[in-house]
Every structure is written in structure tokens, then in C-alpha cells.
C-alpha positions in Angstrom: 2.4 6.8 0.1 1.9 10.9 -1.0 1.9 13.6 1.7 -1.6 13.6 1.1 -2.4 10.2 1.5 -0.4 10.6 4.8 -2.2 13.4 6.4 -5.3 11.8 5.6 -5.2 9.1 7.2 -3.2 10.8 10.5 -6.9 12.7 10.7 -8.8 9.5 10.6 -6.7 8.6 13.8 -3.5 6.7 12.1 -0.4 7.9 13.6 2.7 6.5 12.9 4.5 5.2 16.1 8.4 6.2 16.5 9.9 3.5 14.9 6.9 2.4 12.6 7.9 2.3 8.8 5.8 3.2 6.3 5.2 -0.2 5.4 4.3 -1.2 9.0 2.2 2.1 8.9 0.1 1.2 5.9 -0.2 -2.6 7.4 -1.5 -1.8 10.6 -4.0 0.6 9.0 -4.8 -2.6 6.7 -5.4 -4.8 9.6 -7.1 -2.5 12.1 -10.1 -4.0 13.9 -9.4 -6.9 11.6 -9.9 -9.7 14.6 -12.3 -7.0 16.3 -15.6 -9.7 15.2 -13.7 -12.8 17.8 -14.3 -10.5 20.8 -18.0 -10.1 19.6 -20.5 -7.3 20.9 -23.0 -4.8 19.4 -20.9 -2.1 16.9 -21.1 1.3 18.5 -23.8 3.0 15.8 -22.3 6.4 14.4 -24.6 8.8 16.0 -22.3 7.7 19.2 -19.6 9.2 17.7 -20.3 12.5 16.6 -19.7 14.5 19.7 -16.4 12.5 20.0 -15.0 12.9 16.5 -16.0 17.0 16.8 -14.3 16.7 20.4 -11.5 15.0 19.0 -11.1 17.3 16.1 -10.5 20.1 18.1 -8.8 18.7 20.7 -6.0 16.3 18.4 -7.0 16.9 15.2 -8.6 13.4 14.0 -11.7 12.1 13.8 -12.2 8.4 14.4 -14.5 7.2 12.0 -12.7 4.2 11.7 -12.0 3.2 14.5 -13.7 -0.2 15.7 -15.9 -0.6 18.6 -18.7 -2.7 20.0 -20.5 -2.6 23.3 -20.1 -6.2 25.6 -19.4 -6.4 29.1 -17.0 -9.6 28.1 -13.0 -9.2 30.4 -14.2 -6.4 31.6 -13.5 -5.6 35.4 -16.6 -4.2 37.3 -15.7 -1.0 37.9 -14.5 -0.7 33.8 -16.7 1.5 31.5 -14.1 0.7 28.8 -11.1 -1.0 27.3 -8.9 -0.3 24.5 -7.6 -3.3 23.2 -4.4 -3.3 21.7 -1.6 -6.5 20.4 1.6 -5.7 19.6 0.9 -1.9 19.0 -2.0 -3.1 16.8 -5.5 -2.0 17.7 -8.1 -4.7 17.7 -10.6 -2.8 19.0 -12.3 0.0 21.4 -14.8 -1.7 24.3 -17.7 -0.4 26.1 -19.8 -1.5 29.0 -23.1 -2.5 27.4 -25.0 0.2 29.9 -23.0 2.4 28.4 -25.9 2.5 25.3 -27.9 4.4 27.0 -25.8 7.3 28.1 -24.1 6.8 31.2 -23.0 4.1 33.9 -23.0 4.3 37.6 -23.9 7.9 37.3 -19.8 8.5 36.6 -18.5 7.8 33.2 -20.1 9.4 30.1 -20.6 7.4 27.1 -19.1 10.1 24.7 -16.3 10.9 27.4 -15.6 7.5 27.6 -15.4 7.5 24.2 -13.0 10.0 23.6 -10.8 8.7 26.1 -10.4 5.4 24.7 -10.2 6.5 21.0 -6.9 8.4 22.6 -5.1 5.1 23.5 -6.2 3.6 20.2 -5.1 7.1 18.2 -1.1 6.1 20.0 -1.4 2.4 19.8 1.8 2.4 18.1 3.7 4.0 20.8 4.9 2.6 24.0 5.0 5.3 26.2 3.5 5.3 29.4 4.1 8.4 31.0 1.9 11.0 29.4 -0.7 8.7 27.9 -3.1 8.7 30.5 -2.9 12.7 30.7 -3.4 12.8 27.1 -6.6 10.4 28.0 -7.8 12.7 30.5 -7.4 15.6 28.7 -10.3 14.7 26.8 -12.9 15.0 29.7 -15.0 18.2 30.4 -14.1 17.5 34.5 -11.4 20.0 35.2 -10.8 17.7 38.3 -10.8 14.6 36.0 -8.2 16.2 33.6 -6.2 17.4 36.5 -6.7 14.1 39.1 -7.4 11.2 36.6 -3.6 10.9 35.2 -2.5 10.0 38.9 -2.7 5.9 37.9 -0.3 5.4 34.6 -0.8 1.4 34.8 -3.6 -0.4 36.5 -1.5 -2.3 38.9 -0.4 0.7 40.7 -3.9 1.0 42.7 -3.5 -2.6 44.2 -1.1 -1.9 46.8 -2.8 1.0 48.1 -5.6 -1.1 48.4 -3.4 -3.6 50.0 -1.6 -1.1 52.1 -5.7 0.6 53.1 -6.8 -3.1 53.9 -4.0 -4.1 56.2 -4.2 -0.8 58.4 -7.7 -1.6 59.8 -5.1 -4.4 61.4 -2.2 -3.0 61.7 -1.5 1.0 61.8 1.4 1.4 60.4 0.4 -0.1 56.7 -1.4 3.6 56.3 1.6 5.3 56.8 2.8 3.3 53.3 -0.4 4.0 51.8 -0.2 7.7 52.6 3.8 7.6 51.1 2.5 5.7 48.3 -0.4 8.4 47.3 1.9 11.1 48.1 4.4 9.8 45.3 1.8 9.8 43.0 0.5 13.0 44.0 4.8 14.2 43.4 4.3 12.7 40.2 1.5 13.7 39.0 2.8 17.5 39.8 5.5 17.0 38.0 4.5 15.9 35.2 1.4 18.8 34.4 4.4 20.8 34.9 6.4 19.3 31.7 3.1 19.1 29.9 2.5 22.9 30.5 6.2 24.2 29.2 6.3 22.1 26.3 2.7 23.3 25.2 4.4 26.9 25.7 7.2 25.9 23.6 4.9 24.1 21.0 3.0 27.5 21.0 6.1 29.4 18.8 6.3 26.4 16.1 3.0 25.1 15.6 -0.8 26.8 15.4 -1.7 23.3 17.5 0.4 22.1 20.2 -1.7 19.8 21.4 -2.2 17.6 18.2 1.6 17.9 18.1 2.1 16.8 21.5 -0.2 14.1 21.2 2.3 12.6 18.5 5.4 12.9 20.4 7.5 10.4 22.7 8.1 11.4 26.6 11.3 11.9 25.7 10.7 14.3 22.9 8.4 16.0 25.3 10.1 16.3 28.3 13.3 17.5 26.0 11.4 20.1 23.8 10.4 22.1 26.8 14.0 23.5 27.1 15.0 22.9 23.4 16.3 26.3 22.1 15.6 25.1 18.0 12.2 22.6 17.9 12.2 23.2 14.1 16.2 22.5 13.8 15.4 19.2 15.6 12.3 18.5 13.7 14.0 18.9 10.1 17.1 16.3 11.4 14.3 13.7 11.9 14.0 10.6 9.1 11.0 8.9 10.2 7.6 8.6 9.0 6.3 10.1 12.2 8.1 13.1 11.8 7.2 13.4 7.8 3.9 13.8 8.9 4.5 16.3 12.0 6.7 18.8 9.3 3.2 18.6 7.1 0.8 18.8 9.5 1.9 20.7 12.6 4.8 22.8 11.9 4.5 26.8 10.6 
């Protein structure tokens, strides 16, 4: 595969995960959406897109044209405007809640925010990292609140047993005391992390004219590291993988 070829297909939304070869790269791109047609649905039609892949273009620098998605309601939970479903770091495809066709649903979620967010988790669905992905989501939302709030759930489970915790104390009192520790972790959390996200964009500011499409491709490690690394471009030209090929192309001065 030529440089070219590479960064090409990066801007379509293809990133290589941190341990994908090039040969796992190039058959994942093969097989994307590939078993999208067993989970049925109405394609999304490619007006739907075009505020997302102009969003996404500034935001990450890709555009994702070919990315597949349909509109069912099928698995989805009832408060769900959207799934992105992904095997084995494989895409299959991007979900939305049929309402979603006309422009909004339950007067919260945006189609084209929706969108945007979702095309994130498919954009790093070779990466298993779960600690900035959801701020990465959220950073795609025109909410200030959303972008700062949203990230405060990094797995779906973590909700239940604050709901657990909420349910109990209108027996028993002292269950709201957990569900107030429990929020206030997140809220720690949360903190926290916006804070690692901030220094490393700072950092990423001296090697790269767009730190948040090079964030975007990095591990938490790598992110939470390069916010006190002295040399990022030392580090960067030490790296062997395909990932890093295409950051030293694409993202580095």
C-alpha cells in the first residue's frame, strides 16, 4: 500500500488500530459493512451526511462516505437514538432510530449530531480503548454542556447502579449516600480526564497544525504520556507500525 493510498483511505475514516497490520488494515477496509444487509433497515441517503462529513472534516479530518448505515429501531434500547456496531474491531455497521429520518427524536438527539458521534466510534473501531472514546464522541456535539457532561458514562453499565442505588433510597436512605459517592467519582473522573485531554492538545499544538485529528488516532496511553513528553517527534519516528506511518504523513510538521 503507497503513502498515498494510506492517507486516502485514513480520510474516508480508515484508521489503523495499534497493533493492526497492513494486511489486517486493508482487510477490514475490504469487509466493512460487509454483513451490514443481515441487520436490515432503510440506508441512510447521502444528503444525511453532508453536514457530518463537513463536521467531521474539520473536526478529525475524514469524511465518512463510506461508512455504512441504515435507519431500524431493531436491539435498540428505548432511550437509544444510535448504535455503532462493531465485532472484533470490525465495523458492521452505524444504526439510527427510524424517527431519526426526520430530524430529531424526543426533542434531544440531533440526527446529524447523532451522526457524527457514532461515525466517531466506527472511525476507532480498531482500537480498544475506553477511556477517551466517549470524549472524542462528544466532542462532536455543538452543546458545550454535552461535550463537557456527556463523557461522564465510558460503558453503558456504569448508569445501572445509580439507578439501583436512586431506586433503593426511596426505601432505605442510606442507598443515596452510594449514589451520590458513585456520581461524585464520575464527576472526579470526568475532571480529570478534560484535564489530560487539554495538555496533550497543548502539546500536540508544537508538532502538528491538527491536534485533534492526531489525538483522535492515539491510544490513552500515548495520550496521557505525550502531555509531559519532552520529544513527541523523537517518539513518533521510533514507532514501526502502520498507525504511526500514517500519523508521520499526515499530522506531523
Amino acid at each position: 500500500m503507497t503513502d498515498e493510498e494510506l492517507v486516502a483511505l485514513n480520510q474516508k475514516g480508515f484508521i489503523p488500530g495499534p497493533s493492526e497490520t497492513e494486511s489486517e488494515f486493508l482487510d477490514r477496509v475490504k469487509n466493512t459493512g460487509k454483513h451490514a444487509v443481515k441487520l436490515g433497515g432503510e440506508s441512510i441517503p447521502s444528503s444525511h451526511w453532508q453536514w457530518v462529513c463537513y463536521h467531521l472534516k474539520e473536526r478529525f479530518d475524514f469524511e465518512p462516505h463510506s461508512l455504512p448505515a441504515f435507519y431500524s429501531n431493531r436491539l435498540l434500547a428505548p432511550w437509544q437514538g444510535a448504535a455503532a456496531w462493531i465485532l472484533e474491531g470490525k465495523l458492521v455497521a452505524i444504526q439510527l432510530r427510524k424517527a431519526l429520518r426526520k430530524g430529531s427524536y424526543l426533542g434531544l438527539y440531533q440526527r446529524e449530531e447523532i451522526l457524527a458521534h457514532e461515525a466517531v466510534h466506527a472511525a476507532r473501531s480498531a482500537f480498544s480503548e475506553k477511556k477517551n472514546e466517549e470524549f472524542f464522541a462528544y466532542m462532536t456535539s455543538l452543546v458545550r454542556w454535552r461535550r463537557i457532561l456527556g463523557p461522564i458514562i465510558q460503558s453503558p453499565w456504569e448508569v445501572w447502579p445509580f439507578l439501583v442505588a436512586m431506586l433503593v433510597g426511596m426505601f432505605f436512605q442510606g442507598a443515596l449516600f452510594f449514589a451520590a459517592l458513585w456520581l461524585g467519582l464520575g464527576f472526579c473522573r470526568l475532571i480529570r480526564q478534560h484535564r489530560i485531554l487539554k495538555k496533550t492538545y497543548h502539546a500536540l499544538l508544537k508538532v502538528s497544525d491538527k491536534p485533534f485529528a492526531l489525538m483522535l488516532r492515539l491510544t490513552d496511553t500515548e495520550i496521557r504520556q505525550f502531555g509531559k513528553l519532552e520529544n513527541i517527534q523523537e517518539y513518533a519516528e521510533k514507532q514501526t507500525s502502520l498507525r504511526w506511518r500514517l500519523i508521520r504523513l499526515a499530522y506531523l510538521k
